[in-house]
C-alpha positions in Angstrom: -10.4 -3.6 -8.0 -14.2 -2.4 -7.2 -15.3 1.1 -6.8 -17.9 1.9 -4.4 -19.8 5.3 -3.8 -22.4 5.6 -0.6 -24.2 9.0 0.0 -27.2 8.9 2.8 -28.5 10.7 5.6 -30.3 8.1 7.3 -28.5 6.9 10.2 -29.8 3.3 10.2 -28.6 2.9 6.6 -25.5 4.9 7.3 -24.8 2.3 10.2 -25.1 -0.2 8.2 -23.1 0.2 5.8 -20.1 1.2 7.2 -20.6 -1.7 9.9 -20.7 -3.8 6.8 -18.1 -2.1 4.8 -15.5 -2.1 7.7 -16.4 -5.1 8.8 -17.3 -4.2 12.5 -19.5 -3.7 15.5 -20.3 0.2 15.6 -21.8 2.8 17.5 -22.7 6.1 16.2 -24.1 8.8 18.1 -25.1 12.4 16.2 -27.4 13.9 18.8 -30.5 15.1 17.6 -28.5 16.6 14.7 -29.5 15.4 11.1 -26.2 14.8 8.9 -25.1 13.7 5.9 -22.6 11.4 4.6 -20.6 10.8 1.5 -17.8 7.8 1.1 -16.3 6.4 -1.7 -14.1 3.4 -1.6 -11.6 2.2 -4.0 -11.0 -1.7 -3.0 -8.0 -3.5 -4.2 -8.4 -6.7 -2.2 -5.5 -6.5 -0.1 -5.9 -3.0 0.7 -8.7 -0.2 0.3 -8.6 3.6 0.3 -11.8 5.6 1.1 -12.9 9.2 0.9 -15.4 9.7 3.7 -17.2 13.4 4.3 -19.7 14.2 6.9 -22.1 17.6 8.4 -22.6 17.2 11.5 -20.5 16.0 14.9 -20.6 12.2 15.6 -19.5 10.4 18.7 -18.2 6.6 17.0 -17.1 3.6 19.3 -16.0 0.8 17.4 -15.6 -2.3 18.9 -12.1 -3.9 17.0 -11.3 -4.1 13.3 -9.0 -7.2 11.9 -7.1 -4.8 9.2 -4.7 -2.1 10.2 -6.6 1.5 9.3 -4.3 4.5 8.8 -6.4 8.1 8.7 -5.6 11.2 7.4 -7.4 14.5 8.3 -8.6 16.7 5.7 -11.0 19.0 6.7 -12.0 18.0 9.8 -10.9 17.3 13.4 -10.8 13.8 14.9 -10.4 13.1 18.9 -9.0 9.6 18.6 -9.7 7.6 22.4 -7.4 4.0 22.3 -6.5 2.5 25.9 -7.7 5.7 27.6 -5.0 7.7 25.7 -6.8 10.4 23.8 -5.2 12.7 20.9 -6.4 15.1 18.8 -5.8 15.1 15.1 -6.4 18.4 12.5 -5.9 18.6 8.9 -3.0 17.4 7.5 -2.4 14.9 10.3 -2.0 11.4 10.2 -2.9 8.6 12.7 -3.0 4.5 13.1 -7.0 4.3 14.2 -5.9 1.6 17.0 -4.3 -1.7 17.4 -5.6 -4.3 15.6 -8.2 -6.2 17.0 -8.8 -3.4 20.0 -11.2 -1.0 20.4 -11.5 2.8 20.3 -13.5 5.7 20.4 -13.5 9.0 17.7 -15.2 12.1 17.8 -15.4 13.2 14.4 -16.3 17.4 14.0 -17.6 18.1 10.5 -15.7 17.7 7.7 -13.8 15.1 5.4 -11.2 12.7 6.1 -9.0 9.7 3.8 -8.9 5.9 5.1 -6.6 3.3 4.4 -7.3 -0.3 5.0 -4.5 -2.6 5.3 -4.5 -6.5 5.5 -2.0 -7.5 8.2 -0.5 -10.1 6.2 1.1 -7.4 4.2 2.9 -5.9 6.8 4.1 -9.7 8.1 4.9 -10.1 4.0 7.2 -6.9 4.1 8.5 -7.3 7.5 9.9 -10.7 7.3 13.3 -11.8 7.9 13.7 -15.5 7.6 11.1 -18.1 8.5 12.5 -18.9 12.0 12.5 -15.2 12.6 9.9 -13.9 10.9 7.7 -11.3 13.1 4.8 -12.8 15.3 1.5 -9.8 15.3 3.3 -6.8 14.5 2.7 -4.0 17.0 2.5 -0.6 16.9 4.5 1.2 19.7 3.1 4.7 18.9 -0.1 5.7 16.8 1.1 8.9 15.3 3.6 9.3 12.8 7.6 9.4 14.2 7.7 13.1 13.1 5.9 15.4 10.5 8.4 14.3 7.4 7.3 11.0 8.0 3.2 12.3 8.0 4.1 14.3 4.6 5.9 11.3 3.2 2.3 9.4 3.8 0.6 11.9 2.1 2.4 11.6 -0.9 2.1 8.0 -1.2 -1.1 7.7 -0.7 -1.9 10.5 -3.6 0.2 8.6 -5.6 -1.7 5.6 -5.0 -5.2 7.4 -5.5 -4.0 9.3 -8.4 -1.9 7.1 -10.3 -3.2 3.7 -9.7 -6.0 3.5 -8.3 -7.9 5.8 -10.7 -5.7 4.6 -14.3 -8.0 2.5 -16.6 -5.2 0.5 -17.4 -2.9 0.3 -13.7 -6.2 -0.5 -11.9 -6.8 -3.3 -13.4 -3.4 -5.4 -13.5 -2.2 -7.5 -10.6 1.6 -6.2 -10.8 0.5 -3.1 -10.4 -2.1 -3.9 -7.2 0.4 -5.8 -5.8 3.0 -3.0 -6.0 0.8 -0.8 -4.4 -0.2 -2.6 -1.3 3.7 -3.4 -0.6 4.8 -0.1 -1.3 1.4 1.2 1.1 2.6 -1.6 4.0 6.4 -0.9 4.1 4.9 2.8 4.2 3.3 2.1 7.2 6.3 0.6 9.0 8.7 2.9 8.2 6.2 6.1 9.3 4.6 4.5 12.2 6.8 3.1 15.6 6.2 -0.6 15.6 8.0 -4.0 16.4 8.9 -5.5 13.4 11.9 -7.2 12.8 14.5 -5.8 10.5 18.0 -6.4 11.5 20.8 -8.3 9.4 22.6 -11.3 11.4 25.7 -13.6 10.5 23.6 -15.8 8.7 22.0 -13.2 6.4 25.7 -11.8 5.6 26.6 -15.9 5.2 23.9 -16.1 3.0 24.1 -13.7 1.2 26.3 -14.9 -2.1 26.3 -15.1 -5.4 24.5 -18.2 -5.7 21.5 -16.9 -3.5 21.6 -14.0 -6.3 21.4 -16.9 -9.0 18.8 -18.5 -8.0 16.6 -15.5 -7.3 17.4 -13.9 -11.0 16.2 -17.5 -12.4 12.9 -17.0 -10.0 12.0 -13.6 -10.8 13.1 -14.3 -14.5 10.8 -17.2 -14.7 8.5 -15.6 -12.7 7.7 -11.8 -13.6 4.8 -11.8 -15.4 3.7 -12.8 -11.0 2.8 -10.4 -8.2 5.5 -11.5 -6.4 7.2 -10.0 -3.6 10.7 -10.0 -1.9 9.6 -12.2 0.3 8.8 -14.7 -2.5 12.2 -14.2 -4.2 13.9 -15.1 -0.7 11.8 -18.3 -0.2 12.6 -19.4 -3.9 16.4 -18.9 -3.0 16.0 -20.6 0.5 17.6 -17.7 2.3 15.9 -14.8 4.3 14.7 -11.7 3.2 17.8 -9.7 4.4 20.4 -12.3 3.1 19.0 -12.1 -0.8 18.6 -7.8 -0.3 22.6 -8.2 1.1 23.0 -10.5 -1.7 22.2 -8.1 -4.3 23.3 -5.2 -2.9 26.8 -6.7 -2.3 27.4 -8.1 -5.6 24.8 -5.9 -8.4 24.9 -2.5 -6.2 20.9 -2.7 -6.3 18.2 -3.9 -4.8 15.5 -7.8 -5.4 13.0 -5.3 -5.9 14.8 -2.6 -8.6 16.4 -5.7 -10.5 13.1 -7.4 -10.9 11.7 -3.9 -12.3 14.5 -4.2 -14.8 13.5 -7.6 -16.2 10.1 -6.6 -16.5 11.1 -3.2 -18.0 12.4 -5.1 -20.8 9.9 -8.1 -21.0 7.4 -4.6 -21.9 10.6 -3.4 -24.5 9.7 -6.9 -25.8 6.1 -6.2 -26.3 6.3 -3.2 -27.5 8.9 -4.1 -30.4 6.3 -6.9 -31.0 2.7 -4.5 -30.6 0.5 -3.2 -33.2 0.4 0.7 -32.8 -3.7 0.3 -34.3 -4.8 -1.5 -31.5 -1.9 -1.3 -28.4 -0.9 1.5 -26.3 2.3 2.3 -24.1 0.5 3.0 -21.2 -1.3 -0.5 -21.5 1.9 -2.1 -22.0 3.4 -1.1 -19.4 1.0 -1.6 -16.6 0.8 -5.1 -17.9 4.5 -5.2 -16.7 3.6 -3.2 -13.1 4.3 0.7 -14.2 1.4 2.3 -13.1 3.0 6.3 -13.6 3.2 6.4 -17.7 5.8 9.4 -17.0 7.8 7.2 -15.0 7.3 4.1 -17.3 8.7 6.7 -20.2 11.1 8.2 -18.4 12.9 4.8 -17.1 12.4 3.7 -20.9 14.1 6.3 -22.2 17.0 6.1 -20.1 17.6 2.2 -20.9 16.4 2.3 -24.6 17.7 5.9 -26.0 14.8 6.8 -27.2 10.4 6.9 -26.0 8.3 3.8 -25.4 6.4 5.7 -28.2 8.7 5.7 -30.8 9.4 1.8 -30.5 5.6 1.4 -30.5 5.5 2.9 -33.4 8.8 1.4 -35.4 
């Protein structure tokens, strides 16, 4: 994960580097005004979050952008042009910038907003259904979010991200927990903004979906969770779709590929910490080597398997 802070109010080098940082042909157009802006970028790889802030009123046309970018207003108001179709956006609001790979125009009034960069492989990743029906480009039918619950639901996960992950020492820098992240941010995306992915169960997922497709993903992720891997993994391990192994589990364990796999990591980090030396290792390193980013979380889940703190089995 890098961390990258830009401040400047040269407009050549501005240009540049957001050309370069987005990866995209540009315009920008201030006037005659002077401005200044302020961005800083947390990159995980697979997805990126950015806090950009800015003084003055600047006319942008980009030309197309590979990833999937997902704004949020803070302080400042963003016309948004895609396709002809203008909206405008205040505070608090939350928009898809465009299609993929299309272009589109913003006018951006003073003020700060929050970016989100998505690789579209995640949402194809979280989206699939079996691998002679998984998804083609995923589009997005509208790009606002389906209602204002779904816009506040964004917000909070992308603070949680921010806050938790992205700025923890010890979560930052562990590929569970990255990996975690960017599926939780892409299924985010596709439940809070329309879109054409494919989702539904069919006879062959419900066929599918028995107890030896539950064996042999327990032996995957059990041989496997110390891996970023994803439910898409576990279904490809177990030669069945993505919906047959989640009917699988939830038929037969009442859970989810997903919470089960958090369970046998949750003890693999019992395991270390019975084994730790309380002089040199620390819960909260612990157990975002084993994907728990939120230490209150991590303890609290503890707790409720173990009977008593991660702390005081540290410290046994």
């Amino acid at each position: 994960m890098r961390f990258q802070r830009f401040e400047s109010s040269d407009p050549a080098a501005i240009h540049r580097f957001l050309a370069t940082t987005y990866d995209t042909d540009l315009r920008i157009n201030a006037g005659n005004d002077p401005y200044h802006l302020a961005h800083q970028r947390f990159d995980a790889g697979t997805f990126a979050v950015s806090a950009l802030d800015q003084t003055s009123r600047l006319d942008i046309e980009v030309d197309d952008l590979t990833a999937l970018i997902i704004c949020r207003a803070h302080s400042a108001l963003v016309d948004r042009t895609c396709d002809g179709v203008t909206h405008r956006f205040g505070p608090g609001d939350v928009f898809v910038t465009a299609q993929p790979d299309r272009p589109f125009n913003l006018r951006w009034q003073p003020g700060a907003v929050e970016v989100c960069v998505l690789d579209r492989a995640l949402l194809t990743q979280v989206a699939a259904a079996a691998p002679a029906r998984r998804p083609g480009q995923i589009r997005f039918t509208d790009l606002g979010a389906v209602n204002a619950l779904r816009a506040r639901q964004w917000r909070k996960i992308i603070s949680y991200v921010s806050d938790v992950v992205l700025t923890n020492p010890d979560a930052s820098t562990q590929s569970l927990v990255i990996g975690n992240a960017a599926r939780m941010l892409a299924a985010a995306a596709l439940a809070i903004f329309p879109n054409t992915a494919f989702t539904d169960e069919t006879i062959e997922d419900r066929r599918d979906a028995s107890t030896a497709t539950m064996r042999r993903a327990i032996t995957f992720m059990e041989e496997n969770a110390d891996r970023d891997i994803s439910v898409l993994n576990i279904a490809d391990a177990a030669a069945v779709s993505v919906r047959a192994v989640q009917l699988a589990f939830r038929r037969h364990l009442g859970t989810t590929p997903m919470a089960y796999l958090r369970r046998v990591r949750l003890d693999r980090a019992h395991r270390d910490l019975l084994r730790a030396d309380p002089s040199r290792d620390t819960v909260s390193a612990i157990a975002s080597r084993w994907g728990f980013a939120s230490h209150s979380r991590f303890t609290a889940r503890y707790h409720a398997s173990y009977g008593v703190p991660p702390r005081e089995t540290l410290n046994a």
